[in-house]
N, C-alpha and C positions, 0 to 999 in steps of 0.2 A: 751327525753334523750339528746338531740345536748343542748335545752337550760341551763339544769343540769351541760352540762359539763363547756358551755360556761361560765356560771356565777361562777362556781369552778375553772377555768382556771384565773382568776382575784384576789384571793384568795392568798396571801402571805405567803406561808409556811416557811419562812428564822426562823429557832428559835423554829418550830413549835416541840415538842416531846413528846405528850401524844395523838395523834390521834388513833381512831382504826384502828389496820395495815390491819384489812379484809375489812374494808368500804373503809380506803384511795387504797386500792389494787384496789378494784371493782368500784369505784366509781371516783377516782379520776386519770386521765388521765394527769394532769399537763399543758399538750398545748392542745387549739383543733386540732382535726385534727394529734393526735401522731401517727404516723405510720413507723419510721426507728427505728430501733434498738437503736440510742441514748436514743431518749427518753424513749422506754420503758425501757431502764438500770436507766435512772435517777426517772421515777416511781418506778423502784424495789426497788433503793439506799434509795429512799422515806419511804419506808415500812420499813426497816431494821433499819431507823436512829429514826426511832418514839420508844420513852420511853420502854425497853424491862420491861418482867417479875422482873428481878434481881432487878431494879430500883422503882418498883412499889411496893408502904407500905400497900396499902390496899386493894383496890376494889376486884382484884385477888388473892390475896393472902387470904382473907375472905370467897372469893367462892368457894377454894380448902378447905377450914376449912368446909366447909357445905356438901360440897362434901363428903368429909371423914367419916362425921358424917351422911352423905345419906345413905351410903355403910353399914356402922354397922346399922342401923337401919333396911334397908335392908334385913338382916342377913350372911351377906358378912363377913365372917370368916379366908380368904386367900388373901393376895394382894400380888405383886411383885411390887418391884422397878427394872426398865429396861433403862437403860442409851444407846443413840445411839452410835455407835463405831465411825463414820463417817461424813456421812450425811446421810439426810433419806428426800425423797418427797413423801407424799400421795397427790392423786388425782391431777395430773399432767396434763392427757389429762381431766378433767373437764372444763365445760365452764367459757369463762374469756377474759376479756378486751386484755389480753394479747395473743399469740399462745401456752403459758403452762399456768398452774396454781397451787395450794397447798391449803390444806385444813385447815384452821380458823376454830377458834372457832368464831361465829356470833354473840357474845357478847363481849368478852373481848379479839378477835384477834389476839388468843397465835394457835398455831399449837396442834394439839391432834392428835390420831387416833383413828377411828370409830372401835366400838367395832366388825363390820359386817366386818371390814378390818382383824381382828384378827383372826375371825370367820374362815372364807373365807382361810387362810393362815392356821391353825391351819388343818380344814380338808385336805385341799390338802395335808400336808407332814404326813397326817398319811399312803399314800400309799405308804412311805417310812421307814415305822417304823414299825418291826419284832412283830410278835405276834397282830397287830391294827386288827381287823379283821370287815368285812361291818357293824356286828351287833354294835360292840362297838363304831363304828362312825353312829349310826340310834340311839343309848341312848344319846351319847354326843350331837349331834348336828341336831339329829331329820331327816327324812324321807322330808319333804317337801320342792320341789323345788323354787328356787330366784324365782320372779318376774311371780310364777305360782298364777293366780285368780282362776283356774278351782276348783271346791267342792269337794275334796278327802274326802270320809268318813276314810278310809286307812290312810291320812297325821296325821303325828303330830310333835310337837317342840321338838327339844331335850332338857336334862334338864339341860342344863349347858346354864347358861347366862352370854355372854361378853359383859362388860361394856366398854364404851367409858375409852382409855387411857390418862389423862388429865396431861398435863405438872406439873412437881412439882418446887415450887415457890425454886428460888437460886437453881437449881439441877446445882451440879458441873460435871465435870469444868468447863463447859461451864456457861458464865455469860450470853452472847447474844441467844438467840434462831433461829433466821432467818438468811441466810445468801444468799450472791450471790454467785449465781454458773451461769455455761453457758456448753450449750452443740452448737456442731458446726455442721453446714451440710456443708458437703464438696464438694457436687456434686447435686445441687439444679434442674437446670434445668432433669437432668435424672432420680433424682429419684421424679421429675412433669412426667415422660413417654414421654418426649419431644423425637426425634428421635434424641440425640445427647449423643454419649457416653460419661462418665466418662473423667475426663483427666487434668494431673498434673498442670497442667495453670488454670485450674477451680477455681474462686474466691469465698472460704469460706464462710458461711452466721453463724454467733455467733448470738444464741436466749438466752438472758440471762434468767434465772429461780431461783425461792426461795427453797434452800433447808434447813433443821428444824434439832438446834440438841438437846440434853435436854439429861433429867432423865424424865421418864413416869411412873405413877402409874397404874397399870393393876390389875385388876378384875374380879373376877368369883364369881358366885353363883350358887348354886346347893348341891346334896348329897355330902354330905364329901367325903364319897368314891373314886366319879369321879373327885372334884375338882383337888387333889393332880396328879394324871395321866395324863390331861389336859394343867396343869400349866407345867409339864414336859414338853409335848409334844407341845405346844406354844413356851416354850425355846429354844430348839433344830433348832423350825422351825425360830423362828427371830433369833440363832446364826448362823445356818448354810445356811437359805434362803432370808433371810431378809423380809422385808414388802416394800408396796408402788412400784414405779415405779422403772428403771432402776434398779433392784438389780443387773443386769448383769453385770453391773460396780462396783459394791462392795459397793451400798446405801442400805440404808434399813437394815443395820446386827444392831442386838440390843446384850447385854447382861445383866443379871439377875444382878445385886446389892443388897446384905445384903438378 
């Protein structure tokens, strides 16, 4: 890894704007040895100034054409268009060169959301949704526990499948997709459990971080019947809960377009 970096740190990126923003994110550290907050800002600035979606004629834009034509083939009969109100970060505390991170596509670099993020978000706010009752979240979303190996003869999937939410190429109004954001810790050594309280002379620690905005094409598959109930109740939950990290801050809210 140290010589990866060593020999990418020699590397002149002055000019450079068609890199992959998840390779140069993960792989490319700019100095050896970056460890202050400058430079991981000028790594971030790095990701952000490389060629966005808007700008790109083909590659992506071709893949979302094949994409689309996966889905009907599929027999994917309902999709939503879901534009970010704000900003939106998936997968934040993921592993990463940096102390945050965001979730790439590992090809073409653009930010998405896993369809298991939707999943995941979709059940949670049905126990806030009048008349949802356990059975009709054990059809939708299936009886078997995350990250359980053990043999349930009992487990099964529900029948509704969330597809990965894949940026749509020029989704307005946003031209850029990535952006800098920075969240601040105000009081470092205390909240390390250091035996020293809080206190207004405490010098700030700003972690800059990427947050994603767009238009996202969303997808389901499944009985007609539950699609339309689903797709509801998906809306509701990214207008009124958002997805991804910090929603507590007002990230992550989406809403429905066309």
């Amino acid at each position: 890894m140290s010589s990866r970096r060593n020999a990418l740190a020699n590397i002149k990126t002055n000019g450079v704007q068609t890199a992959n923003a998840s390779l140069w994110l993960n792989k490319f550290l700019g100095e050896p040895n970056a460890s202050d907050n400058d430079k991981k800002r000028k790594l971030i600035e790095g990701v952000i100034n490389q060629k966005t979606i808007s700008d790109t004629k083909d590659l992506y834009k071709e893949f979302f054409t094949r994409w689309e034509q996966t889905l009907k083939d599929y027999g994917v009969k309902e999709t939503r268009k879901a534009q970010v109100r704000g900003r939106m970060v998936i997968g934040l505390g993921s592993e990463s060169v940096l102390e945050t991170s965001v979730t790439l596509h590992h090809t073409y670099g653009v930010p998405y959301i896993p369809g298991s993020a939707l999943k995941g978000l979709a059940r949670s706010f049905t126990k806030k949704m009048d008349g949802w009752t356990d059975e009709h979240s054990e059809i939708v979303f299936g009886n078997k526990k995350e990250n359980d190996n053990k043999q349930d003869d009992n487990a099964f999937a529900g029948f509704i499948t969330f597809f990965d939410a894949l940026l749509i190429p020029n989704g307005q109004p946003f031209t850029k997709a990535l952006h800098l954001d920075v969240l601040t810790v105000h009081h470092k050594e205390y909240y390390e459990d250091k035996p020293k309280p809080p206190a207004d002379w405490d010098d700030p620690t700003p972690i800059p971080f990427l947050s994603a905005t767009g238009t996202y094409l969303l997808a389901l598959a499944g009985p007609t019947n539950w699609i339309n109930p689903t797709l509801k109740l998906l809306e509701l939950a990214l207008k009124e809960e958002g997805i991804g990290a910090k929603t507590s801050s007002g990230y992550g809210r989406m809403e429905f377009k066309g």
